[in-house]
MIMAR-488533 format. One record per residue (C-alpha): residue in one letter; x, y, z. Coordinates in steps of 0.2 Angstrom, whole numbers, plus 2048, in hexadecimal, padded with zeros to 3 digits. Example, Ala and Ser with C-alpha at 12.3 -4.5 7.8 and 13.67 -1.06 7.14 Angstrom:
// residues 2
A83E7EA827S8447FB824
***
This chain:
// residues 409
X6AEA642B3X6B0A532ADX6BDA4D2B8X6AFA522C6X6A1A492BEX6ACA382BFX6B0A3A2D1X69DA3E2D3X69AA2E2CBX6A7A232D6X69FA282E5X68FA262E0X694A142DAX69BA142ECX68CA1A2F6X682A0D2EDX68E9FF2EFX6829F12F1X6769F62E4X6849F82D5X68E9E82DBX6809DE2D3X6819E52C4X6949E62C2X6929D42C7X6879D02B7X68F9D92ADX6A19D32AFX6999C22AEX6959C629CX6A69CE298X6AF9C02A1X6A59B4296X6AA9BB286X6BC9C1289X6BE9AE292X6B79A5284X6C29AF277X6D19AD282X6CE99C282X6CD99C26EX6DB9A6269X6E699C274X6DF98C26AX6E099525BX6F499A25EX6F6987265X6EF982256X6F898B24AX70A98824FX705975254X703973243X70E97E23AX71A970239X70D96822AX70B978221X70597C210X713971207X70C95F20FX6FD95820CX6F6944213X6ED93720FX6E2931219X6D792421FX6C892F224X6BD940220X6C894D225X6B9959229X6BA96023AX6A8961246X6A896A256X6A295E263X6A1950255X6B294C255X6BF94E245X6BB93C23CX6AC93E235X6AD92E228X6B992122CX6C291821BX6CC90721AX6DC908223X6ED90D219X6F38FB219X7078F921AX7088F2209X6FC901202X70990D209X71A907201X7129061F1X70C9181F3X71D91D1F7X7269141EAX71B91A1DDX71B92C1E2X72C92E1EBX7339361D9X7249431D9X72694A1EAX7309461FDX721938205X722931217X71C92321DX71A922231X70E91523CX70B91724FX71190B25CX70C91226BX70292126EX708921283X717918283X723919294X73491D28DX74391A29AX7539172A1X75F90F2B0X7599212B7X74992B2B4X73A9242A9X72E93129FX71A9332A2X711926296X70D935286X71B93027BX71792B26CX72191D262X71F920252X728914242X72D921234X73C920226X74792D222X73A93A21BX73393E22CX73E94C231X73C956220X729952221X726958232X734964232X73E95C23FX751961242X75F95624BX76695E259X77194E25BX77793E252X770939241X760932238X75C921235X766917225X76090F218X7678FF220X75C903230X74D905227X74D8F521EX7558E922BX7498EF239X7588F3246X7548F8257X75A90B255X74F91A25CX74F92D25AX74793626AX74194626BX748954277X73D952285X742941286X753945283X752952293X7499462A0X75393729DX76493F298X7659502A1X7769512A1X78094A291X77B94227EX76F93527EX77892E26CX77D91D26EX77491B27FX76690E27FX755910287X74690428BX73690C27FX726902285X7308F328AX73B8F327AX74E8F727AX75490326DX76590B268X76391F269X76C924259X764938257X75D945262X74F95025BX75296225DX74496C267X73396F25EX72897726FX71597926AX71797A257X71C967254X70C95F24DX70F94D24EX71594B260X71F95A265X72D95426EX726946277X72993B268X73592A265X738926251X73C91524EX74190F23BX72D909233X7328F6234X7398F3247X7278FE24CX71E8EF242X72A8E124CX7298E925DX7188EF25BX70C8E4250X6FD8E824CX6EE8E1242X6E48F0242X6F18FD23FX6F090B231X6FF91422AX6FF924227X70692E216X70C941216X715947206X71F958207X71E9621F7X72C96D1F3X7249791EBX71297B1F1X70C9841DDX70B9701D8X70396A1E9X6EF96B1E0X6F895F1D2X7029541DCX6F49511E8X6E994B1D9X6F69421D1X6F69371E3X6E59371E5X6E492E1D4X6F39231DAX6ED91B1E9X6DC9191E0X6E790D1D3X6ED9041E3X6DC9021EBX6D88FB1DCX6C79081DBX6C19081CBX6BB9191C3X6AB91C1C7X6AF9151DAX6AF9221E7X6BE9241F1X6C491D204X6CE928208X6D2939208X6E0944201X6E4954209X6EF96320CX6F5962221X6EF972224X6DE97221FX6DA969231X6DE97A238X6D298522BX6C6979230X6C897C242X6CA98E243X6B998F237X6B0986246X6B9990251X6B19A0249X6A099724EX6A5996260X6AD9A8261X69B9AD25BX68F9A2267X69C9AA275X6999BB270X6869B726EX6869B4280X6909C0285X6829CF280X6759C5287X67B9C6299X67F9D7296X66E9DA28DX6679D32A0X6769DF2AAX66D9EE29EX65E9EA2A4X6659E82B7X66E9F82B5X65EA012B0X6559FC2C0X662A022C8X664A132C0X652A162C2X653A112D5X662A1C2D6X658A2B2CFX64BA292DAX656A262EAX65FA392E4X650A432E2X653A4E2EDX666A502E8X661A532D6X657A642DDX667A692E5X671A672D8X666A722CDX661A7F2DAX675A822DAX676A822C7X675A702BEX66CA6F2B0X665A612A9X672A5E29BX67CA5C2ADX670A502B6X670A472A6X682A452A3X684A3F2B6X679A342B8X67FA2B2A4X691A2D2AAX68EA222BAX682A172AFX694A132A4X69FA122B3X697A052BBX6969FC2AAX6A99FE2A7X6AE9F82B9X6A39E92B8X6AE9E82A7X6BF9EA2ABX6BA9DD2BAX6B49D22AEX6C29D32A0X6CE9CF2ADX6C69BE2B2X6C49BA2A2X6D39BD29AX6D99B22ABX6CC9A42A8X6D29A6295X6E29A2296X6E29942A4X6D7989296X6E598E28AX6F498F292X6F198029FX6E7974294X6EF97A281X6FF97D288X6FD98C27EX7039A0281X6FD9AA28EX6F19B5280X6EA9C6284X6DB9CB279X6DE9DD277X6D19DC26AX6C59D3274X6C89E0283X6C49EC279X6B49E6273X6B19E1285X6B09F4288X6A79F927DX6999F027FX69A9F4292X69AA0728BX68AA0227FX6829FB28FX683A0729BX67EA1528EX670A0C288X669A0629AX66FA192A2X666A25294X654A2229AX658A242ADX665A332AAX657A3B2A0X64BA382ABX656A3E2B9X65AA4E2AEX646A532AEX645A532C0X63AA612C7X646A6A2D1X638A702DCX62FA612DDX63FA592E3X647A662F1X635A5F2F9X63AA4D2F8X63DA42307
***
């Protein structure tokens, strides 16, 4: 009986093509706007997660701005002094026997890197850095070695490329010993980094280290600020440690007591707690849109229903001279109410979960997501719809005078 019911509903969805088009239209315009939207967000959210699982809960950084994070405001919210050079080895020296601290500076944020055949896009980042930057951000070698102490302090022209950089200019054999021309300057490539994809936080593999003091030779700058990341080894002692630096560079800023601070101290994973918390604001506006179009496809859907019932007066008479009752009419007329919802829903979680994933996968160069959970819920409210916009018409479809209606025209 059932089965029959359905197939009476497709092809009264198929008689009246025109008419329920419109509202399968609306309605998968609401569900393509949610499932979109969310697709779009978990794909950010996954981006975001492995881009800065590098820095997890064993780092934290000082900073030179508020760390809070503001949709549409932009993350710096209150800019402080810059970390000056000098401000930075005397953090480092001072805390070097407490925990592992880098120090890095950016040279160039799209730099050309190339050889005597193929050049890179200008997005490589030159960045100077010591010997902590691999542990920091979790960096392997894939070949060659790190920088030496001798390197570091004599400012030599050495470099370590990432592997994309490694693949475009050196396809076919190692890179170590090789020299390249990095924004008009000519290093030695003494280490390859091994492969770090999406979840490589400070430049991927698009990146070029360079020992701190050659970066402040090749690229000088007056307005530059460095940047401190420390790597706790065991994260029970990272609430202490992280006073215990706050109060250290407070010493060398020379604040006294009562004087607020400039800068900001703070685990590298709390950007991405702030982030996903404004995402959870986002999720919610989508969703609130979302049942507003469908609240206007219920209402669409209604018209249509009662249009519908009035259109099949005549074929609501035959059905109960042969026998229909009105729990029969009833259940037809809410069983094509739903159908239409859920094809206008199906229709809309596939554009969606299409439109979803070019934002994520195209512009985050994230995974290719698919929101079961947001398909299901996509459903759901397409069944809530069509029940609540198809109870009134199927009703009064159901008390229709059979007489009454054998004499419709």
């Amino acid at each position: 009986m059932f089965v029959n019911i359905i197939l009476q509903a497709f092809e009264a969805v198929r008689t009246n093509l025109l008419r329920t088009s419109v509202t399968m239209f609306i309605i998968a315009l609401g569900i393509t706007s949610l499932v979109g939207v969310l697709t779009s967000i978990d794909g950010v959210k996954y981006w975001m997660a492995n881009s800065f699982s590098s820095l997890g809960t064993n780092t934290f950084r000082i900073l030179d701005y508020s760390s809070g994070v503001r949709m549409g405001g932009g993350g710096r919210k209150k800019p402080y002094p810059n970390i000056t050079y000098s401000e930075s080895n005397q953090f480092q020296e001072k805390f070097t026997d407490r925990a592992v601290v880098c120090l890095t500076g950016t040279g160039n944020f799209a730099a050309v890197v190339k050889n005597e055949i193929a050049a890179t896009n200008p997005n490589i980042q030159i960045i100077g850095t010591d010997r902590n930057y691999l542990k920091v951000y979790k960096y392997t070698l894939k070949e060659g070695r790190n920088f030496s102490e001798e390197e570091l302090l004599s400012g030599d022209k050495v470099i370590i490329i990432g592997n994309d950089i490694k693949n475009k200019l050196f396809p076919n054999g190692s890179p170590v010993g090789a020299r390249i021309n990095a924004d008009n300057h000519i290093y030695k490539i003494i280490g390859v980094l091994a492969e770090m994809g999406t979840s490589g936080s400070a430049g991927g593999d698009k990146i070029c280290l360079i020992p701190i003091e050659t970066m402040r030779g090749d690229f000088p700058s007056d307005d530059r600020s460095f940047s401190l990341s420390v790597y706790v080894e065991n994260p029970i002692t990272m609430p202490f440690l992280m006073e215990e630096a706050k109060g250290i560079f407070r010493l060398i800023r020379k604040l006294n007591p009562g004087d607020p601070e400039n800068f900001e101290v703070v685990k590298s994973d709390q950007f991405v707690e702030e982030l996903m918390s404004n995402l959870k604001i986002l999720t919610l506006s989508a969703t609130l849109i979302a049942i507003i179009t469908l609240f206007g496809a219920s209402i669409a859907l209604l018209n249509v229903m009662l249009v519908s019932v009035t259109d099949r007066t005549k074929e609501i008479g035959i059905r109960k001279a042969l026998g229909a009752t009105q729990f029969n009419i009833l259940l037809q007329f809410l069983t094509e109410a739903v159908l239409i919802c859920q094809i206008g829903g199906v229709i809309g979680i596939f554009l969606g979960i299409a439109a979803g994933n070019i934002v994520s996968t195209l512009i985050m160069k994230s995974i290719f997501v698919i929101p079961w959970n947001w398909m299901v819920l996509g459903l759901f409210l397409c069944f809530i719809v069509g029940i609540v916009s198809g109870i009134y018409p199927a009703w009064k479809a159901a008390r229709v005078d059979p007489i009454e209606s054998l004499r419709h025209e």
